[in-house]
PATI-28006 format. One record per residue (C-alpha): residue in one letter; x, y, z. Coordinates in nm, 4 decimals, decimal comma. Layout:
BEGIN
  residu      east     north        up
       A         X         Y         Z
...
//
This chain:
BEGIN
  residu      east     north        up
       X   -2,7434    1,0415   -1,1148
       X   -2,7903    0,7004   -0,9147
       X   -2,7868    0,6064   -0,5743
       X   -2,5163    0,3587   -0,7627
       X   -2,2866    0,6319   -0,8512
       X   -2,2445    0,7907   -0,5621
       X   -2,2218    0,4257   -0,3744
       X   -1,9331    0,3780   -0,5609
       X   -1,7757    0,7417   -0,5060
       X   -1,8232    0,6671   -0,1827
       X   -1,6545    0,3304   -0,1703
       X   -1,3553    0,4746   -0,3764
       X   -1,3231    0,7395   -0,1599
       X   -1,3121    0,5281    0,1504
       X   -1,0388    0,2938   -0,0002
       X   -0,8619    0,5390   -0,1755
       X   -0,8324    0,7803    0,1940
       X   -0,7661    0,4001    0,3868
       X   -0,5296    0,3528    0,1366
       X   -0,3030    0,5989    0,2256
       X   -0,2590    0,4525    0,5633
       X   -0,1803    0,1469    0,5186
       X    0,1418    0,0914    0,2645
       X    0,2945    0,2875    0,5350
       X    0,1618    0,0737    0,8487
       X    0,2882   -0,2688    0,6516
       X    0,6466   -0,1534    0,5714
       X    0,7340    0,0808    0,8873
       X    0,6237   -0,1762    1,1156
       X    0,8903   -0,3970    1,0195
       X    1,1562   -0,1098    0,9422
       X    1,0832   -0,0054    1,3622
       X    1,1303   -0,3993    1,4577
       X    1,4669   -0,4191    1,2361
       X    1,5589   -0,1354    1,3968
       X    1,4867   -0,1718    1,7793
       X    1,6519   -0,5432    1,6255
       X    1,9925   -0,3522    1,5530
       X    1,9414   -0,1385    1,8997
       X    1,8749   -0,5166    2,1152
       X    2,2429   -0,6303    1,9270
       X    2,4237   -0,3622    1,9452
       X    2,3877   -0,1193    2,2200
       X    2,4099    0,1989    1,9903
       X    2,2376    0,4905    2,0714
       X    2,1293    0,5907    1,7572
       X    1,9072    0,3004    1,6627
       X    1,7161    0,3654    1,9992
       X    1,6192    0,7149    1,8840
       X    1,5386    0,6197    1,5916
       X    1,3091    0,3255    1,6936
       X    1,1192    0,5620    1,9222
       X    1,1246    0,8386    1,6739
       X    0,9666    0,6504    1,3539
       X    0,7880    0,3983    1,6404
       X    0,5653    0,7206    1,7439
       X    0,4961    0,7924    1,3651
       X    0,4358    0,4604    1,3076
       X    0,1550    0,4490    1,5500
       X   -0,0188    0,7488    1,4744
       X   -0,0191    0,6116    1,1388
       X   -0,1835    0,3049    1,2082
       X   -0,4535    0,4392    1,4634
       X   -0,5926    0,6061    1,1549
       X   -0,5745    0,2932    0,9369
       X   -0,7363    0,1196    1,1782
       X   -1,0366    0,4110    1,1968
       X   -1,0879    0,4346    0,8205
       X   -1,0251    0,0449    0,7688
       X   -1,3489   -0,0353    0,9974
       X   -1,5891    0,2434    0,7926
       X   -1,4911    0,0115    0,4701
       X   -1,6923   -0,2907    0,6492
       X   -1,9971   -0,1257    0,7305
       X   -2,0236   -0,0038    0,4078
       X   -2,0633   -0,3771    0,2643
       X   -2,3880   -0,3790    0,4904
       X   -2,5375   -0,0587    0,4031
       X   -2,4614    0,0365    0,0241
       X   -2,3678   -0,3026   -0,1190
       X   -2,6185   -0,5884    0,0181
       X   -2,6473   -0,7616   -0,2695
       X   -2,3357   -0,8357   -0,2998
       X   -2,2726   -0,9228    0,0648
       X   -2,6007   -1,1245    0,0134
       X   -2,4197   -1,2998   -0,2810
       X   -2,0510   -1,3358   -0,1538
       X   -2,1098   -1,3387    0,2203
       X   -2,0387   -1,7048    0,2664
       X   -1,7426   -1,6897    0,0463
       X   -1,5547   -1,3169    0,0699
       X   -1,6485   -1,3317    0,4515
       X   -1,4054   -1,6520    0,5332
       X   -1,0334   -1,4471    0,4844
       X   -1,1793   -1,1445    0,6313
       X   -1,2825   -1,3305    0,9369
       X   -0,9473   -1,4668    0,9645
       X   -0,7633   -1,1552    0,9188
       X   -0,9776   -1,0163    1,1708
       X   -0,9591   -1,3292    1,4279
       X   -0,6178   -1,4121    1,3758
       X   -0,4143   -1,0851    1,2433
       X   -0,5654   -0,8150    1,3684
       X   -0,5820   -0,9485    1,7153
       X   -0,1701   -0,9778    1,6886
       X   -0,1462   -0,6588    1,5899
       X   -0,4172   -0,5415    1,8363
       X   -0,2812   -0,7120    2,1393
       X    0,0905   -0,6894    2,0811
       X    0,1497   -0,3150    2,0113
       X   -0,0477   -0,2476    2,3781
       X    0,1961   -0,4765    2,5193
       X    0,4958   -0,2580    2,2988
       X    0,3585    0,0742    2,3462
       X    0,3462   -0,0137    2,7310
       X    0,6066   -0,2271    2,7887
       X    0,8745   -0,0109    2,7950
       X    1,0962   -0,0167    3,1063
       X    0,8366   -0,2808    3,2232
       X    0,8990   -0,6229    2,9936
       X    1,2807   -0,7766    2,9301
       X    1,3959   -0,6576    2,6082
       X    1,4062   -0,9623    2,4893
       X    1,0301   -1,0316    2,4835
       X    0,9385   -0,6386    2,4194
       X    1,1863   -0,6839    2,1231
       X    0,9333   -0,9853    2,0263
       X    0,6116   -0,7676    2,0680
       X    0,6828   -0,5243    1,8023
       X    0,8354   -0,8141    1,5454
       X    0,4643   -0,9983    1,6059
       X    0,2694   -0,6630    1,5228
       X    0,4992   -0,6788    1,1983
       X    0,4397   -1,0257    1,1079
       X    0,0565   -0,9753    1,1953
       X    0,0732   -0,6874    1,0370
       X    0,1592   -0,8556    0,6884
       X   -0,0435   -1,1583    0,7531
       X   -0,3201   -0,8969    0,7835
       X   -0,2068   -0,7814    0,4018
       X   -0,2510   -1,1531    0,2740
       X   -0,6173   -1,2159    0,3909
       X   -0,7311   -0,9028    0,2523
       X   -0,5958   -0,9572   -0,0494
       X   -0,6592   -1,2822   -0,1378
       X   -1,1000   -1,2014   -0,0805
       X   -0,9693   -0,8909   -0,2898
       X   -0,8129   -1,1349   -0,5424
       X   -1,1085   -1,4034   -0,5208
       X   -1,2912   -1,1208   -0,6831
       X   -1,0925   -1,1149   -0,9741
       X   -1,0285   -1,4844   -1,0293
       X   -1,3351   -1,6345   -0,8319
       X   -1,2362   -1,9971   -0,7132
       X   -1,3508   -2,2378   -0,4208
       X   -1,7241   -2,1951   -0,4233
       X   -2,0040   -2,2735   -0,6142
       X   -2,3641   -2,1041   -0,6869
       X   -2,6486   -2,2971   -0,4957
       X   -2,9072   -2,2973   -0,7379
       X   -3,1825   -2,2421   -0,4632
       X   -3,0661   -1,9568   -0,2586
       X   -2,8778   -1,7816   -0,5930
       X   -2,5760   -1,7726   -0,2877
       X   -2,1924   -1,8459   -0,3409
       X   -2,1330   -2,1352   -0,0949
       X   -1,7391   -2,1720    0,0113
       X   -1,5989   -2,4834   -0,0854
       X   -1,2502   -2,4591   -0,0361
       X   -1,0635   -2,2151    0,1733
       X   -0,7642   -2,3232    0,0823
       X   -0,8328   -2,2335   -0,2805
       X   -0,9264   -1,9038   -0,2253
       X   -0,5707   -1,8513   -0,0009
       X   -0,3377   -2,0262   -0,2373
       X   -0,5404   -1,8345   -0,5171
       X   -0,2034   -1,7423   -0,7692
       X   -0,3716   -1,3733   -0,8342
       X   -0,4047   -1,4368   -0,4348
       X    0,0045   -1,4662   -0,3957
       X    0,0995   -1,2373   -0,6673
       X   -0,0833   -0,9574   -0,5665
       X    0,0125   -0,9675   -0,2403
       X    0,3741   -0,9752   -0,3291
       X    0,3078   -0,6610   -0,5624
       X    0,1232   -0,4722   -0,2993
       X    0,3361   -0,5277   -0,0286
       X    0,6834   -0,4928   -0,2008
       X    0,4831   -0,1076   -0,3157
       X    0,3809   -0,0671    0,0343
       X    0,7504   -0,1332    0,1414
       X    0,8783    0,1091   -0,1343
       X    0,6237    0,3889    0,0195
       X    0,8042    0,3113    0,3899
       X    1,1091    0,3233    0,2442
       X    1,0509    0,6266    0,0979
       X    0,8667    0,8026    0,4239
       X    1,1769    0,7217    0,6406
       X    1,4170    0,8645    0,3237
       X    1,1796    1,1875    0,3250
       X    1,2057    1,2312    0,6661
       X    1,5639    1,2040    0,7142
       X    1,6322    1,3618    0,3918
       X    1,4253    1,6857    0,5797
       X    1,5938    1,6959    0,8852
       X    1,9507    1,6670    0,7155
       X    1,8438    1,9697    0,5031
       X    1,7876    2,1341    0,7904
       X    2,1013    2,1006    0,8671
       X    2,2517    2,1717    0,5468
       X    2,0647    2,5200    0,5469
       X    2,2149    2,5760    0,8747
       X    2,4910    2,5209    0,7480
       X    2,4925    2,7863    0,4679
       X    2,3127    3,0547    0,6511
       X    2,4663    3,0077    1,0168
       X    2,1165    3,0695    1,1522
       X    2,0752    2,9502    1,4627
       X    1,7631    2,7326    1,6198
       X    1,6582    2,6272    1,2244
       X    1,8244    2,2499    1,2137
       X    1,8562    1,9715    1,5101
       X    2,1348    1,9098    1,6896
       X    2,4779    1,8354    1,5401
       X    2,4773    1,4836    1,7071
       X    2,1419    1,4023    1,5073
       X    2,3253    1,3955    1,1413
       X    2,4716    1,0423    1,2012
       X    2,1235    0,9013    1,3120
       X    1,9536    1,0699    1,0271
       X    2,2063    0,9446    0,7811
       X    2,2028    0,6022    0,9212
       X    1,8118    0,6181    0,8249
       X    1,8917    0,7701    0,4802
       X    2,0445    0,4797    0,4174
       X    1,8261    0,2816    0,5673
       X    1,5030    0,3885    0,3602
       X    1,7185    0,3832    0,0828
       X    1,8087   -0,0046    0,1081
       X    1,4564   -0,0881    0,1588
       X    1,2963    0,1453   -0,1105
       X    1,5557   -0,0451   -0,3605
       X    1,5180   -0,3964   -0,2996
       X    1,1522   -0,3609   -0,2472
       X    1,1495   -0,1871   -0,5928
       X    1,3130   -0,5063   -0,6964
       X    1,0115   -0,7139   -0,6505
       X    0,7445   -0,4232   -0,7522
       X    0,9149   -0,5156   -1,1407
       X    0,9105   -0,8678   -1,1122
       X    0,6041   -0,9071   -0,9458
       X    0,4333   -0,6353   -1,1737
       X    0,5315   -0,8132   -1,4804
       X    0,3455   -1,1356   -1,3113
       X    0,0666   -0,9517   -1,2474
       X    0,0375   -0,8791   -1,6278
       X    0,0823   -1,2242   -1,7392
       X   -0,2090   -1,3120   -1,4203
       X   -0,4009   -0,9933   -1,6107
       X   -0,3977   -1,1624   -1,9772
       X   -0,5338   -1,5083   -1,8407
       X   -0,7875   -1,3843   -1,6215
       X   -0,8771   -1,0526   -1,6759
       X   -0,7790   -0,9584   -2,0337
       X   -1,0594   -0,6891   -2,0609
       X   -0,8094   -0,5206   -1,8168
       X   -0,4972   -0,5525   -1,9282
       X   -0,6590   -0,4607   -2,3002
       X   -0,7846   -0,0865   -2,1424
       X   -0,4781   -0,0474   -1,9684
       X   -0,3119   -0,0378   -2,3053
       X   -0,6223    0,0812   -2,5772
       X   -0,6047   -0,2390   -2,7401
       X   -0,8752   -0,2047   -2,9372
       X   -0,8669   -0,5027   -3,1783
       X   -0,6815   -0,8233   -3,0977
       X   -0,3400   -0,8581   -3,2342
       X   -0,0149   -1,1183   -3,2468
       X    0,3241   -0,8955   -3,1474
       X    0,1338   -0,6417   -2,9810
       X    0,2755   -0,3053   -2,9174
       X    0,3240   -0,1390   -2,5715
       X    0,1599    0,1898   -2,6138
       X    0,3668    0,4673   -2,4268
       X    0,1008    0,7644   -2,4993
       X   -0,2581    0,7157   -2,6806
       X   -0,5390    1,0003   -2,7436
       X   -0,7990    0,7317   -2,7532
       X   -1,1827    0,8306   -2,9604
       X   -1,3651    0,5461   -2,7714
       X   -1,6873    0,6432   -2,9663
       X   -1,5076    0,5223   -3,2680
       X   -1,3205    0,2425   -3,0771
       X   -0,9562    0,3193   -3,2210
       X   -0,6469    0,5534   -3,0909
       X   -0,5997    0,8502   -3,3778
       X   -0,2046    0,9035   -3,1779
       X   -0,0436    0,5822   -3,0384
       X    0,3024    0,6021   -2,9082
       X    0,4373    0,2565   -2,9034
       X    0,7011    0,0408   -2,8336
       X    0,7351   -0,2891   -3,0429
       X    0,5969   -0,5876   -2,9416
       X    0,6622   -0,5324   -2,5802
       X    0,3277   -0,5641   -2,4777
       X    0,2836   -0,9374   -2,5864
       X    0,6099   -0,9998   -2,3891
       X    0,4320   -0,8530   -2,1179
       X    0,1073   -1,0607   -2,1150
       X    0,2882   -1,4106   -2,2560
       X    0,6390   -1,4033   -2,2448
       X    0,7196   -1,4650   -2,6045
       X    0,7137   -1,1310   -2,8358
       X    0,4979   -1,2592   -3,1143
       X    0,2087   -1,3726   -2,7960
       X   -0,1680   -1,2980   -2,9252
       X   -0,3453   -1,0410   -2,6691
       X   -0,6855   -0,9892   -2,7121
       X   -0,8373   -0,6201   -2,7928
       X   -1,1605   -0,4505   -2,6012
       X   -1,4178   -0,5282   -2,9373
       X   -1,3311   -0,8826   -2,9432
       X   -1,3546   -0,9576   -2,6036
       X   -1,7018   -0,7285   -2,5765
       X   -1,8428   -0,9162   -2,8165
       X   -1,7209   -1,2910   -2,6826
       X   -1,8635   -1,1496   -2,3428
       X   -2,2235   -1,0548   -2,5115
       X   -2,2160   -1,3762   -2,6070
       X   -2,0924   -1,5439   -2,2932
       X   -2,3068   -1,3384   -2,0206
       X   -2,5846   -1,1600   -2,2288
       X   -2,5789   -0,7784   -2,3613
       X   -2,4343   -0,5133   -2,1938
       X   -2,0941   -0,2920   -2,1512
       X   -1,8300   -0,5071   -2,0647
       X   -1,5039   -0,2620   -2,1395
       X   -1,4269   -0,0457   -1,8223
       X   -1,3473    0,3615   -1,8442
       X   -1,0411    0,3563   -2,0926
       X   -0,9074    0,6668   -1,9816
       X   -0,9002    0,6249   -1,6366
       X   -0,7658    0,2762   -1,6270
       X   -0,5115    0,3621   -1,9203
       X   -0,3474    0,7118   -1,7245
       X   -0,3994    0,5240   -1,3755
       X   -0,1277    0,2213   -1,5273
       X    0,1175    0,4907   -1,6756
       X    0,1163    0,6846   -1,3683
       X    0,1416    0,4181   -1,1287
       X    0,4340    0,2975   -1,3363
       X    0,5826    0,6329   -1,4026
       X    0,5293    0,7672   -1,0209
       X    0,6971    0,4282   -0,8166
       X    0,9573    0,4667   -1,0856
       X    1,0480    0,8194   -0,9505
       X    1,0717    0,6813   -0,6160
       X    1,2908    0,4095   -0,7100
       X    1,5106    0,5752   -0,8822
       X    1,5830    0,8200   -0,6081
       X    1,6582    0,5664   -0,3896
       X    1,9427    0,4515   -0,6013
       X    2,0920    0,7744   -0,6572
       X    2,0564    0,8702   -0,2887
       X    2,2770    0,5490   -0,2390
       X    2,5073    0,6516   -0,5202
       X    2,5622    1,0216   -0,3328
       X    2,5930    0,8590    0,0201
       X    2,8581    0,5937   -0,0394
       X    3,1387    0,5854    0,1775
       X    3,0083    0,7856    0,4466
       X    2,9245    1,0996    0,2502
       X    2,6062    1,2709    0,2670
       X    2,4749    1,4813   -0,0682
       X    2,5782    1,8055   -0,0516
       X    2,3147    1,8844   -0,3227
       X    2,0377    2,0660   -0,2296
       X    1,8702    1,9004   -0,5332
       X    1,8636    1,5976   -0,4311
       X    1,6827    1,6594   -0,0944
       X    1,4265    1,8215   -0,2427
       X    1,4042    1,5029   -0,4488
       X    1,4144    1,2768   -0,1383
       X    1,1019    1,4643   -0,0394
       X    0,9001    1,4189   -0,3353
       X    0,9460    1,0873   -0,3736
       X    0,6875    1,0691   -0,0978
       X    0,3895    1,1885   -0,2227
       X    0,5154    1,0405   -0,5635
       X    0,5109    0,6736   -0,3852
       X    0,1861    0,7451   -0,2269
       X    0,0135    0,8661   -0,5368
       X    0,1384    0,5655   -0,7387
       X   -0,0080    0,3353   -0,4930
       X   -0,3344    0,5370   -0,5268
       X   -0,2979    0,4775   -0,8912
       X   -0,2224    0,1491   -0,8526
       X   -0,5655    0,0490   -0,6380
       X   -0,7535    0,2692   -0,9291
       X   -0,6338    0,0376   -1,2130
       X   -0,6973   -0,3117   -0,9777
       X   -1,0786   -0,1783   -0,9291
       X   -1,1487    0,0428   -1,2488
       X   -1,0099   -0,2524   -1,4587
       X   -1,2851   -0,4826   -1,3106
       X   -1,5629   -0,2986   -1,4037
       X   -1,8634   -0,3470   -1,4595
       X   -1,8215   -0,6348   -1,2502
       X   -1,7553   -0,6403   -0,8528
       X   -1,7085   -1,0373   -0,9106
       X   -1,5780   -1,1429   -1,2328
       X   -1,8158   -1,3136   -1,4353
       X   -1,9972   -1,3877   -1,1390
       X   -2,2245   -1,0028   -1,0029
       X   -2,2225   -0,7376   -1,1651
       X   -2,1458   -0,3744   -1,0004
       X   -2,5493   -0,2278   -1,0722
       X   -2,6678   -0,6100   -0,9494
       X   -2,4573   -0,5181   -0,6513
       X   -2,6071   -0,2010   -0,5060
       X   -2,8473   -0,2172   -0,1941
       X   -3,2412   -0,1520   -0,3291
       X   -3,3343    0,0644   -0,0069
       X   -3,0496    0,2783   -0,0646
       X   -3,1703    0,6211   -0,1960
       X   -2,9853    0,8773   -0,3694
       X   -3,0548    1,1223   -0,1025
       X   -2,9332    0,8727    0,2194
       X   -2,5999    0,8218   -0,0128
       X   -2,5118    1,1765   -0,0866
       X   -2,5697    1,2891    0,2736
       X   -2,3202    1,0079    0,4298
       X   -2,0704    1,0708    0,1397
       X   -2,0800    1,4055    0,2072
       X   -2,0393    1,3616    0,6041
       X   -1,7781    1,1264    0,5626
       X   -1,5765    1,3378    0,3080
       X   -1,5674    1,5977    0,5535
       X   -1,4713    1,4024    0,8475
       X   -1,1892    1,2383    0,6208
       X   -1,0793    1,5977    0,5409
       X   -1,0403    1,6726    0,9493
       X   -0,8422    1,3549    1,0222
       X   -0,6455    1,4313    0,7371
       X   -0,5486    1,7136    0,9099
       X   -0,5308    1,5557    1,1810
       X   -0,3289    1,3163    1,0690
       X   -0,0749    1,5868    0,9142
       X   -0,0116    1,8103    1,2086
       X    0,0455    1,5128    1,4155
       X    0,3114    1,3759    1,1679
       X    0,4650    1,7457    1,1041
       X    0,4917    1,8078    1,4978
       X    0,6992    1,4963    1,5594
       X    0,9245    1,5324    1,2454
       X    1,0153    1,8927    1,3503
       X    1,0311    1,8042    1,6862
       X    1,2486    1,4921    1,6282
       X    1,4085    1,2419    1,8204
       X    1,4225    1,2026    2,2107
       X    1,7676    1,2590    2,3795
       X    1,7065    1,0554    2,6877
       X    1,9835    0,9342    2,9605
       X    2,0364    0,5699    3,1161
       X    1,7458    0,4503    3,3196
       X    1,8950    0,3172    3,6756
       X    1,6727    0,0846    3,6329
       X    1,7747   -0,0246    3,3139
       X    2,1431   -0,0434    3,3684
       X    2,0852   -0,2943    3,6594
       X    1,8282   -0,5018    3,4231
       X    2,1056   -0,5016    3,1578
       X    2,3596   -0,5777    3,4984
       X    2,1259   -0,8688    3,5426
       X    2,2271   -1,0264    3,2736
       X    1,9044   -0,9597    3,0443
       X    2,0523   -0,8770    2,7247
       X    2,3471   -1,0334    2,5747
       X    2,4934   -0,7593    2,4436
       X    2,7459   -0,5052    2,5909
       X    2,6533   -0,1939    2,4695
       X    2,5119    0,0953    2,6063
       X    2,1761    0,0361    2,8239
       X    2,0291    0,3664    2,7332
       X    1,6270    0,2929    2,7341
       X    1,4158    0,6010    2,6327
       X    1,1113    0,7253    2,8688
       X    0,8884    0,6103    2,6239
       X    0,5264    0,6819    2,6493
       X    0,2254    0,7893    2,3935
//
């Protein structure tokens, strides 16, 4: 084993453990603005609790995207300085701005929300949590489009006497179409995994209350008086976990056709396309002999899989030996087709997982039409899954994006082993992989107890503030609802 093996363990692991964090910071930051949003218009109690309820789990979620987000950068430095060397000038640019202009939303504007209560007019601490949202997502964008300019390297050129990519166009690398589409794909996912969190969650505490129900034990559910706010943010996740599901489909098949143009050694492991064919088949389940270079059990579906990369069903999509060997030619010898099996299962089950999810969501609407909640105990187990289901397929998902790359970290540009830092030892890798694994573990656990105590504990039942009701007196919000404000505080 190489010090460039476990560089790369230790990279995935960091992303993969950051990874977890953050679909859920994108999409509940903007489910806890549209619902303090619905609170600010119409006065109803419920929305209140349930801002401050999912507003503390949204935090403790992103303090610890925030802490595993920042390990990610130092690791550039210290286990990849070629590359940094190489793409400094270039990958740097978006991260600067995400860090400069988007993180210092988020930063400053969730002090101001987390402190602002019964201190700022509603109307501006309203705004506060609807800028950590926006920043939030803008955040999303610059990340992924230096993730993206990996992929499909634009705006820069090589200076032939440093060996450095030089920026040449910012804009390029930002309006970057695998830029744009991924970030719609990610993001519509992330919301999906929110939905799904705030669906789990309810769909726990209405259980709950359903077991209660059946076994008359006392002290085992929440209070009567919570089943309208949890249902309210059944259907809630629900909504959101659907439409966002929407645009994972549409933007996924984009991402295919982006995947065919630009990185069709991809797209051909994803599928064990071994030869290049016209009407190519969508393989549903391979056993792959990549020795031999050909599947002996194929599965397939007809011709879907040049619909999928081109859009017409008779589209040509090229197979891993042709492109190897147009590659040899192109950049020299060496390995050019990625682990098969990993990128191949990492597609189906990102597919197969976020379909779970989705589909939930539409039967949980289904079952809680017209005021009704499930009565299926089924079904709330389902709720529940979904979860991990949506969490794992975004996993999945990041797998296939930097698996499928491979051997390259910038397309056609560095290579992964051209990538590593040459002081790095084998020994100085394994013993920080092995410290941060650990520490990962602990704030994993972290992390879990703090998310388990405020689910069971549930929402706040707070009173009217004095202070409050003569603010709302004064004329500070337009609505005429109640002016229940919750002693807030972290």
């Amino acid at each position: 084993m190489e010090a460039l093996e476990l560089a790369r363990w230790q990279f995935g692991i960091t992303t993969i453990y950051h990874f977890l964090f953050v679909p859920l910071t994108i999409g509940l930051s903007l489910i806890v603005a549209v619902l303090q949003t619905m609170w600010y218009r119409t006065g109803k109690h419920e929305y209140l609790q349930a801002t401050q309820f999912f507003g503390k789990l949204f935090l403790i979620n992103f303090a610890m995207g925030v802490v595993t987000g920042i390990v990610q950068e130092f690791q550039f430095g210290m286990n990849w300085s070629e590359y940094s060397t190489f793409v400094g000038d270039v990958f740097g640019a978006p991260l600067a701005m995400e860090a400069l202009i988007a993180f210092f939303f988020e930063s400053t504007f969730i002090g101001l929300w987390i402190f602002g209560w019964h201190r700022l007019p509603r109307l501006v601490h309203l705004g506060c949590i609807w800028i950590v949202a926006i920043g939030t997502n803008l955040s999303a964008y610059f990340i992924l489009a230096a993730n993206a300019w990996m992929r499909h390297p634009v705006g820069f050129e090589v200076n032939p006497d440093t060996g450095r990519a030089e920026l040449t166009s910012i804009w390029a690398i930002l309006s970057n179409d695998q830029a744009w589409s991924t970030y719609l794909h990610t993001v519509s996912a992330a919301f999906v995994t929110a939905g799904l969190f705030v669906v789990a969650v309810s769909a726990f505490k209405l259980w709950r209350n359903l077991r209660h129900n059946d076994t008359g034990t006392p002290g085992v559910t929440p209070p009567e008086r919570d089943r309208p706010l949890f249902r309210g943010t059944l259907r809630l996740g629900l909504v959101v976990t659907l439409l966002a599901g929407a645009l994972v489909v549409v933007s996924g098949d984009h991402q295919a056709k982006l995947a065919a143009e630009y990185e069709p050694m991809k797209l051909a492991a994803a599928e064990a396309l071994w030869e290049t064919e016209e009407g190519a088949d969508f393989s549903a389940f391979a056993v792959g002999d990549v020795e031999e270079q050909y599947n002996p059990i194929d599965i397939t579906i007809p011709e879907v899989l040049s619909f999928l990369a081109t859009g017409t069903f008779d589209g040509e999509v090229h197979g891993m030996t042709n492109l190897q060997e147009a590659y040899e030619e192109l950049y020299g010898p060496g390995d050019y087709i990625p682990n098969v099996f990993v990128v191949y299962w990492s597609f189906r089950l990102m597919m197969g997982l976020g379909l779970f999810g989705i589909g939930v969501a539409a039967l949980g609407l289904l079952l809680t039409a017209r005021g009704r909640l499930p009565q299926q105990r089924w079904f709330y187990y389902a709720a529940i899954a979904a979860l991990p289901a949506a969490l794992a397929a975004n996993i999945f998902g990041w797998i296939l994006t930097e698996m499928g790359r491979q051997p390259w970290t910038v397309h056609g540009q560095l290579l992964t082993a051209q990538s590593v830092s040459p002081g790095v030892s084998l020994t100085s890798v394994a013993i920080s992989l092995t410290a941060f694994t650990l520490i990962y573990a602990l704030l994993a656990v972290i992390e879990a107890g703090l998310l388990w105590r405020y689910v069971k504990k549930g929402p706040s039942h707070v009173v009217p503030d004095k202070h409050d009701e003569d603010e709302t007196s004064a004329g500070d919000r337009t609505d005429a609802g109640t002016s229940d404000v919750p002693h807030f505080a972290y």
